[in-house]
MIDOSE-1310 file (N, C-alpha, C; in nm, 2 decimals, decimal comma, always signed):
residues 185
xxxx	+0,08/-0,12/+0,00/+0,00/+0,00/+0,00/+0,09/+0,13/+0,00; +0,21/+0,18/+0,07/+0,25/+0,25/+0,07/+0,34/+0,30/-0,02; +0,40/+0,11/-0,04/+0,50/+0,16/-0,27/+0,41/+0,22/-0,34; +0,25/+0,17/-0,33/+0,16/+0,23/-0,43/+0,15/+0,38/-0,42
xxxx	+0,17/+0,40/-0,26/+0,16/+0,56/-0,30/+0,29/+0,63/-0,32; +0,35/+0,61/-0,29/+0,53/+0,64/-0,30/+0,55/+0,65/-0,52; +0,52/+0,54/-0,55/+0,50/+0,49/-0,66/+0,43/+0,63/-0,76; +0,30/+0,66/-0,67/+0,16/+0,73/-0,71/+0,23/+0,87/-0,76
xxxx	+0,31/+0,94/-0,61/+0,37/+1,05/-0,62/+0,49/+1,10/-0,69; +0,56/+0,99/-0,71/+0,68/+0,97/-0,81/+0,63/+1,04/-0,93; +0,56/+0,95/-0,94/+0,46/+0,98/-1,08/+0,45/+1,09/-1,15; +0,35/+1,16/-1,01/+0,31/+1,31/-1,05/+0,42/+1,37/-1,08
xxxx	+0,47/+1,37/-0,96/+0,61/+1,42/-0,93/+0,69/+1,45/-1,12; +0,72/+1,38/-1,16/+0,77/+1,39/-1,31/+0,72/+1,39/-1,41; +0,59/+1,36/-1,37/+0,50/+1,44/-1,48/+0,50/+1,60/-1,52; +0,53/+1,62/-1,36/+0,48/+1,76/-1,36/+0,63/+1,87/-1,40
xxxx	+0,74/+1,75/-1,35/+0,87/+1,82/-1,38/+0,89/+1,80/-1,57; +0,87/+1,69/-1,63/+0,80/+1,70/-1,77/+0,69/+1,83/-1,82; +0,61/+1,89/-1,78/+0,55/+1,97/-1,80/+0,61/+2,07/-1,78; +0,66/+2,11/-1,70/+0,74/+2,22/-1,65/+0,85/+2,29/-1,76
xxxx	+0,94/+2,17/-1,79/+1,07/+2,19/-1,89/+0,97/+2,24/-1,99; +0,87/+2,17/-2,04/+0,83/+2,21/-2,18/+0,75/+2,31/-2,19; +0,74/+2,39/-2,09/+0,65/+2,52/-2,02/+0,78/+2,60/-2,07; +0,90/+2,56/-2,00/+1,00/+2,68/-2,01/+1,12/+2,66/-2,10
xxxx	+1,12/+2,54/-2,19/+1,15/+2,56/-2,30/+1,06/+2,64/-2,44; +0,95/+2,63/-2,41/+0,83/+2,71/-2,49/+0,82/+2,86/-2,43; +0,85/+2,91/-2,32/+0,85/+3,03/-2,28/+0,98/+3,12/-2,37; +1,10/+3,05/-2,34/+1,23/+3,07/-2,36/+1,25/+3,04/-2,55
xxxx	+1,13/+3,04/-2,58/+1,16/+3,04/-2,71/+1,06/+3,08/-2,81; +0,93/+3,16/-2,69/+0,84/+3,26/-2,75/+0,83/+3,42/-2,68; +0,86/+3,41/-2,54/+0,88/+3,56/-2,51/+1,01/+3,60/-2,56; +0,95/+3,72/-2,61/+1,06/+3,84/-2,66/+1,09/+3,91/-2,55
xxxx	+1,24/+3,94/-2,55/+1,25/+4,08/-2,51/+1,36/+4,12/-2,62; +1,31/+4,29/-2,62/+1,38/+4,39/-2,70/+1,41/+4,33/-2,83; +1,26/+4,26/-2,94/+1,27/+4,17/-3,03/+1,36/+4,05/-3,08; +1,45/+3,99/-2,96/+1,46/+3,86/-2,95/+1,43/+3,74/-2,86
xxxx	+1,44/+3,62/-2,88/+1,37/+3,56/-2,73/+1,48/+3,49/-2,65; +1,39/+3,46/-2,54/+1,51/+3,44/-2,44/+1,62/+3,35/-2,46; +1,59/+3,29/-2,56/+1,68/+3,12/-2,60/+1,71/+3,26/-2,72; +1,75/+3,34/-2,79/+1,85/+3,38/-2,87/+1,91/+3,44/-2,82
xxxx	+1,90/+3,57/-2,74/+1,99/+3,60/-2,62/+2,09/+3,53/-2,54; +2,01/+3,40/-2,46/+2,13/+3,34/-2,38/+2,22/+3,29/-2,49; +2,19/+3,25/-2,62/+2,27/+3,17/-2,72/+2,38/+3,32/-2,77; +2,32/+3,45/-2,77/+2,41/+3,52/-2,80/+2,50/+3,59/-2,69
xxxx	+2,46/+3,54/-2,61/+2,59/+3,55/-2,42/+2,66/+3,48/-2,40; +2,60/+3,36/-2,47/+2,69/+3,23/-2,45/+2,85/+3,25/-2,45; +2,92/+3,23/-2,38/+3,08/+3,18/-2,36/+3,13/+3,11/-2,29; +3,18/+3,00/-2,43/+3,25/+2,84/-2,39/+3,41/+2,88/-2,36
xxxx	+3,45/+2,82/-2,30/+3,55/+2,79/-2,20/+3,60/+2,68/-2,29; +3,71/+2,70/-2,39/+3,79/+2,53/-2,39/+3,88/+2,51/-2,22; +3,87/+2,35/-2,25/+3,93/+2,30/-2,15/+4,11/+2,31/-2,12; +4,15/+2,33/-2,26/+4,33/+2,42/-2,26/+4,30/+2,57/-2,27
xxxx	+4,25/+2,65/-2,10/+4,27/+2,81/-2,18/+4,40/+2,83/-2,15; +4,41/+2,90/-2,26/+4,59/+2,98/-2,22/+4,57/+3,13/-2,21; +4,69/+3,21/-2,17/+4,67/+3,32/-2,21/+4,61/+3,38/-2,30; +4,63/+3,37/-2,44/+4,54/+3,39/-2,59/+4,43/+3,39/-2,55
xxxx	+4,38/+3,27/-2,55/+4,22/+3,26/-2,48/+4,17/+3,34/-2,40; +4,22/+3,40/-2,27/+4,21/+3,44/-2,17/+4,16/+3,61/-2,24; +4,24/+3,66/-2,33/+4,24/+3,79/-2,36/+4,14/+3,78/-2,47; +4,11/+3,70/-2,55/+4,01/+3,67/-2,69/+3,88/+3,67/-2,58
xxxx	+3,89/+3,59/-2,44/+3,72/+3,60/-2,37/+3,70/+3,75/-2,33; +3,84/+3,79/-2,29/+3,79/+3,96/-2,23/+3,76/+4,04/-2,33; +3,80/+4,01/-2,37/+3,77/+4,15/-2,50/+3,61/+4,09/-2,55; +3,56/+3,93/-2,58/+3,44/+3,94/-2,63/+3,33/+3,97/-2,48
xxxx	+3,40/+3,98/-2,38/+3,34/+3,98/-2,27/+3,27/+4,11/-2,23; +3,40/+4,22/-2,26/+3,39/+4,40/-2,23/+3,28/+4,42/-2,34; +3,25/+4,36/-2,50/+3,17/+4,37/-2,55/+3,00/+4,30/-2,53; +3,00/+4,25/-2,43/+2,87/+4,18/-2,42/+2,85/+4,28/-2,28
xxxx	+2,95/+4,33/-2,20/+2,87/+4,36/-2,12/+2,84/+4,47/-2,14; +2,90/+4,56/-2,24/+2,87/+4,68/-2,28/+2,69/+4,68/-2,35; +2,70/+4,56/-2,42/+2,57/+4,54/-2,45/+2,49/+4,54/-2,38; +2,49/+4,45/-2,28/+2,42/+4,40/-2,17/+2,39/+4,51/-2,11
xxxx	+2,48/+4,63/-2,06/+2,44/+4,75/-1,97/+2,36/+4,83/-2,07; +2,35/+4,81/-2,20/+2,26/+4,93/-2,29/+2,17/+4,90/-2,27; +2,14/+4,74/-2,30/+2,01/+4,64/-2,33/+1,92/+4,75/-2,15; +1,99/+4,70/-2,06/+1,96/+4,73/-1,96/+1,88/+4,86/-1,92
xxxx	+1,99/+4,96/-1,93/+1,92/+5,06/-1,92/+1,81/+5,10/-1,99; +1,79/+5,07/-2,14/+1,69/+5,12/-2,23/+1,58/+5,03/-2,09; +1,61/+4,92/-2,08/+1,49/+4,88/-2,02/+1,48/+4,93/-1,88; +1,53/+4,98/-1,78/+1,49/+5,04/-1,69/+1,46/+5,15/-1,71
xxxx	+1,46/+5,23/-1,83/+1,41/+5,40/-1,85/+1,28/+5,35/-1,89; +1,29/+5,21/-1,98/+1,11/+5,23/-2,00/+1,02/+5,19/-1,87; +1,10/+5,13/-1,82/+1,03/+5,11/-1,66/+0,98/+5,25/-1,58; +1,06/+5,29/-1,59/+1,06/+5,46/-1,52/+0,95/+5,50/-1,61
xxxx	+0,96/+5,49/-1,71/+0,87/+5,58/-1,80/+0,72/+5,55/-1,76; +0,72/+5,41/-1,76/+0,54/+5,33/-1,74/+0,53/+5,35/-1,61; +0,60/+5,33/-1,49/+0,59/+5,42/-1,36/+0,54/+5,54/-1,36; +0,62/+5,66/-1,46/+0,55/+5,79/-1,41/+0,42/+5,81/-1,50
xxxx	+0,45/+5,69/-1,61/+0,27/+5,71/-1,67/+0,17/+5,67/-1,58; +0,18/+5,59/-1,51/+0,11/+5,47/-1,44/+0,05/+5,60/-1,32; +0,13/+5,67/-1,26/+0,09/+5,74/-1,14/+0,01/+5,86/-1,19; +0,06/+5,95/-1,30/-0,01/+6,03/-1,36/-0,15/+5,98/-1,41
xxxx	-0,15/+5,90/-1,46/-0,33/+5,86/-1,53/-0,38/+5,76/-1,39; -0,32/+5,75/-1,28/-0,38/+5,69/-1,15/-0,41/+5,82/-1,16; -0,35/+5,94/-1,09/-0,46/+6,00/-1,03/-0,58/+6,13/-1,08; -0,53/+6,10/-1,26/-0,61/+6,18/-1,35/-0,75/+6,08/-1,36
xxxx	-0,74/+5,96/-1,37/-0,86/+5,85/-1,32/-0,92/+5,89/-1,20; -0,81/+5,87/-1,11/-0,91/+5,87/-0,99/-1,00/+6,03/-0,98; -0,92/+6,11/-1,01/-1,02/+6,22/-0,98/-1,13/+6,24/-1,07; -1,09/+6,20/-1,19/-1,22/+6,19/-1,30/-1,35/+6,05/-1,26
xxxx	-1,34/+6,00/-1,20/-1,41/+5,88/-1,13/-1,44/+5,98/-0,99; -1,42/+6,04/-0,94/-1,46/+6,09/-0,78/-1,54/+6,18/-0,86; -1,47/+6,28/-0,96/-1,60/+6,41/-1,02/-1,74/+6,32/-1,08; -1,67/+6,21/-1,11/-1,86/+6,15/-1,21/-1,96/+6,14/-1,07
xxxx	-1,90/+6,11/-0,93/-2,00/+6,09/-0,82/-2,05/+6,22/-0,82; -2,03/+6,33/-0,86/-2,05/+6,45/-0,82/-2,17/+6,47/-0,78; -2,24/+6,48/-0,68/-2,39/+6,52/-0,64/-2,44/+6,37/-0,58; -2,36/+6,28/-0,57/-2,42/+6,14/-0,56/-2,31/+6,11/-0,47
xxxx	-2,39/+6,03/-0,34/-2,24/+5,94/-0,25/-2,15/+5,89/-0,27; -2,09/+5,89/-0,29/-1,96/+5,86/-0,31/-1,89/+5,68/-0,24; -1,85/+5,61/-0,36/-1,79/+5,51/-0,31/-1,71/+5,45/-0,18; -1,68/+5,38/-0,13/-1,62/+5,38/-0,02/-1,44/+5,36/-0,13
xxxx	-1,33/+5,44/-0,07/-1,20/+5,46/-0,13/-1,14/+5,36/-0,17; -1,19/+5,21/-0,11/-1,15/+5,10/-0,19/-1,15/+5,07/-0,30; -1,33/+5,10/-0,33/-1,37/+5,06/-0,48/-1,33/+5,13/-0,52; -1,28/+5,27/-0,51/-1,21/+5,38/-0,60/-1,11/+5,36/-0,64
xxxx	-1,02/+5,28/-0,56/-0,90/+5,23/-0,58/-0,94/+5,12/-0,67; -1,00/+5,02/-0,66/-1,00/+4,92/-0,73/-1,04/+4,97/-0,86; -1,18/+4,99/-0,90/-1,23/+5,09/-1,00/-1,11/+5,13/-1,13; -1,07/+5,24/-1,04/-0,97/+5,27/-1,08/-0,77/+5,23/-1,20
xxxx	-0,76/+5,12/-1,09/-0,69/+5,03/-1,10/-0,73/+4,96/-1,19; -0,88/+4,92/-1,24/-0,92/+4,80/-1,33/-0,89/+4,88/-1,49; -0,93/+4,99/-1,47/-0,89/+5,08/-1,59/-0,76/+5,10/-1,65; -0,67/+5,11/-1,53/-0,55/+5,08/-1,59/-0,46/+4,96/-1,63
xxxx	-0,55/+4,86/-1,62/-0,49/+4,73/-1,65/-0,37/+4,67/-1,75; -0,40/+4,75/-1,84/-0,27/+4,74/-1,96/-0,16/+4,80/-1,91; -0,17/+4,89/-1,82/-0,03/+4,98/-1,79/+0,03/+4,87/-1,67; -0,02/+4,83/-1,59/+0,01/+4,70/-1,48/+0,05/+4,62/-1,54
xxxx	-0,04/+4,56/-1,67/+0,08/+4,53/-1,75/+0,24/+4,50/-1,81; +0,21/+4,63/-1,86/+0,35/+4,70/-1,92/+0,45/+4,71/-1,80; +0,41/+4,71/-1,72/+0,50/+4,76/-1,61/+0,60/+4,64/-1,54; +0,47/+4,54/-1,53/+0,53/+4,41/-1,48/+0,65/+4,35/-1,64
xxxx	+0,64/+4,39/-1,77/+0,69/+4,28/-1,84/+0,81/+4,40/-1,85; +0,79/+4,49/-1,79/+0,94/+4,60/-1,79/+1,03/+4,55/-1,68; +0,92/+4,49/-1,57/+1,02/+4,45/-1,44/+1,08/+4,30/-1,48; +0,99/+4,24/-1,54/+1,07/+4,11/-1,59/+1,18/+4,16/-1,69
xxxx	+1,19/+4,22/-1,76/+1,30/+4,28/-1,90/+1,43/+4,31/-1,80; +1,42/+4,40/-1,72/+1,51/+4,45/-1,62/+1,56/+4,33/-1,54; +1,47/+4,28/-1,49/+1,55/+4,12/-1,41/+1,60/+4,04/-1,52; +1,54/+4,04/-1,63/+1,62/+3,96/-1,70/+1,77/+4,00/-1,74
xxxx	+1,79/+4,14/-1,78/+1,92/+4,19/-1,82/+2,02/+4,20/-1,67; +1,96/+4,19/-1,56/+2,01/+4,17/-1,46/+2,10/+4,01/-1,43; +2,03/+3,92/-1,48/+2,07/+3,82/-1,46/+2,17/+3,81/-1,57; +2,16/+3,88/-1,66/+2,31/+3,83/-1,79/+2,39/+3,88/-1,75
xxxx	+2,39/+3,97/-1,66/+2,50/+4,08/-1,63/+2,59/+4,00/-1,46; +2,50/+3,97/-1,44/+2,53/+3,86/-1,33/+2,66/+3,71/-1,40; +2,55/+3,66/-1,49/+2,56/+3,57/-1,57/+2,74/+3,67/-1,60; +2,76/+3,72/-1,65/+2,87/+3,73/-1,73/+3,01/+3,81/-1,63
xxxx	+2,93/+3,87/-1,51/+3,03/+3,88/-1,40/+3,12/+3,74/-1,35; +2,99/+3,64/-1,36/+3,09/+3,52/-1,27/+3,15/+3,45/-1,39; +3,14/+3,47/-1,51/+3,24/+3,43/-1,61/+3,41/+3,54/-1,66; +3,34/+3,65/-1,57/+3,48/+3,77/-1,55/+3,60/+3,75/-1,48
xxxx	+3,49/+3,64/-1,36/+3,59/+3,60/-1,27/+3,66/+3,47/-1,29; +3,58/+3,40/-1,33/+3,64/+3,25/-1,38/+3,78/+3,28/-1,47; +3,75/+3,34/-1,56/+3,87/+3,45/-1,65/+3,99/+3,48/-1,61; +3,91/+3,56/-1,47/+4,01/+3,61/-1,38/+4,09/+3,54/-1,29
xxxx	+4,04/+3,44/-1,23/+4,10/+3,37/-1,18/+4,19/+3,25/-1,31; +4,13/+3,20/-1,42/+4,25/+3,16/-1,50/+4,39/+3,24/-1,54; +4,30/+3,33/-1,57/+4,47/+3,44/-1,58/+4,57/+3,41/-1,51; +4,52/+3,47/-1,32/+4,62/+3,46/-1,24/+4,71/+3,33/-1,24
xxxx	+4,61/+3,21/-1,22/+4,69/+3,10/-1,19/+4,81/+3,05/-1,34; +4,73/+3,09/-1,46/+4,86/+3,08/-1,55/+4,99/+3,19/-1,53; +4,93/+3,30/-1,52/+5,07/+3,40/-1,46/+5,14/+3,34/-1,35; +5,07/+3,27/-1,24/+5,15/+3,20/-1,14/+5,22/+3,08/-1,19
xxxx	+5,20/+3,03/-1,24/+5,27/+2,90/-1,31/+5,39/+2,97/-1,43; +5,32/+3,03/-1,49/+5,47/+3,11/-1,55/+5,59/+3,13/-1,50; +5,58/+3,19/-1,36/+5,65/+3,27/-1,28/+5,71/+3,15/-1,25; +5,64/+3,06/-1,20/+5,66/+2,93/-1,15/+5,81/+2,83/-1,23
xxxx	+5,75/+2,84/-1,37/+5,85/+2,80/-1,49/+5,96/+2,88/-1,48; +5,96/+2,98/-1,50/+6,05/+3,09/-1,54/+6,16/+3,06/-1,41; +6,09/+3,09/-1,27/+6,19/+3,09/-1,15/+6,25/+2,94/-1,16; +6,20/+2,82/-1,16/+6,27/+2,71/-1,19/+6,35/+2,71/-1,33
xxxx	+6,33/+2,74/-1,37/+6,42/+2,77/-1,52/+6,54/+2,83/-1,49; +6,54/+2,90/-1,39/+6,66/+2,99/-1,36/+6,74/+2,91/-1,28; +6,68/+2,85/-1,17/+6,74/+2,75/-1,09/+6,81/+2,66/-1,15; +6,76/+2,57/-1,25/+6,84/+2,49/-1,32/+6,96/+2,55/-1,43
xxxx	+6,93/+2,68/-1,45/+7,08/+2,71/-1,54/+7,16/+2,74/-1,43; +7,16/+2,82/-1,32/+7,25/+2,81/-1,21/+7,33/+2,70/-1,16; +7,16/+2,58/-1,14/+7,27/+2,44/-1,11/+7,42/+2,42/-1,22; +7,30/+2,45/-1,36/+7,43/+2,41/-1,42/+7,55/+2,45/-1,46
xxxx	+7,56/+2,57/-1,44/+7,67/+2,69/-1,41/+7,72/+2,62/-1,34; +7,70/+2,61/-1,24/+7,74/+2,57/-1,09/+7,83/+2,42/-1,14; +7,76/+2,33/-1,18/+7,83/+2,24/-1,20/+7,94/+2,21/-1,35; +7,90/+2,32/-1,43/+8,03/+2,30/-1,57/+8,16/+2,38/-1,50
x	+8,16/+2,45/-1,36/+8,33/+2,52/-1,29/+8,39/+2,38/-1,25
C-alpha cells in the first residue's frame, strides 16, 4: 500500500517536472524581449571555456566579454528608463482616473476609497501590464549581467593562476641554469 503511493507521487512528481521543462523551454523560445527571445539571447551570451585556456584565450574571452557587457548595460538601461517611464505614466493617469471617477460621483455618495481604488486600477490594467513585463526585462538583463560577471571571474582567476605557473617556470628555469653553471666550474 504504501510503494503504491510512493510509486503514485513519483509519478506526479515527473510528470509535472516533464510539463514544466516544456512550459519553459516554450517560454524561452516565445517571449521576446527587445525583439529577441530568451533562447537567442542566452545563445548570444553564450561563452564556452575550452578545456586548454591559455593566455590567448584568456584575452580573446575579455575583450568578447567588455563587449557583451557593454551590450548588456545598454540592453539594460533602455529597459529600466522604460520602466521609469510606465511608472511615471502609471501614477499620472492613477490619479487623473481617480479624480475623473470621484468628479462622475458628483452630487451622488460617493464610493467607499477602496472601490475607487480598485475601479480605478481596473482601468488601468494594460499599464500593470507593461509595467510588470518592464520589471521582468530588467531582471532579466540583470541576470546576464550577473551571468557574465561570474564568467569575468572564472577569466580572472584563469589568468592569475597561469601567470603563477609562468613565474613558476621561469623561477625554476633559472634554478636549473644556475645548477648548471654551478656544475660545468
Amino acid at each position: 500500500m504504501k510503494e503504491d503511493v510512493r510509486l503514485k507521487i513519483t509519478e506526479e512528481l515527473e510528470q509535472t517536472q516533464r510539463e514544466y521543462k516544456r512550459w519553459v523551454e516554450g517560454f524561452g523560445n516565445s517571449y521576446q524581449i527587445q525583439d529577441h527571445t530568451i533562447s537567442e539571447w542566452r545563445s548570444h551570451f553564450a561563452i564556452r571555456l575550452p578545456a586548454d585556456i591559455g593566455t590567448d584565450t584568456c584575452k580573446s574571452v575579455d575583450i568578447k566579454l567588455v563587449n557583451l557587457f557593454q551590450e548588456a548595460h545598454g540592453n539594460k538601461g533602455k529597459a529600466e528608463a522604460a520602466l521609469s517611464m510606465y511608472k511615471a505614466g502609471y501614477a499620472k493617469r492613477y490619479r487623473a482616473e481617480y479624480a475623473s471617477l470621484v468628479r462622475s460621483y458628483e452630487g451622488k455618495k460617493l464610493p467607499a476609497a477602496g472601490t475607487l481604488v480598485t475601479l480605478t486600477e481596473e482601468k488601468l490594467g494594460d499599464m500593470k501590464d507593461a509595467i510588470a513585463l518592464a520589471e521582468t526585462e530588467v531582471s532579466f538583463w540583470r541576470e546576464m549581467l550577473a551571468n557574465l560577471n561570474t564568467i569575468r571571474k572564472i577569466i580572472e582567476n584563469a589568468t592569475l593562476n597561469i601567470s603563477v605557473e609562468a613565474k613558476a617556470l621561469n623561477y625554476q628555469n633559472m634554478l636549473d641554469r644556475m645548477e648548471q653553471k654551478g656544475n660545468n666550474r
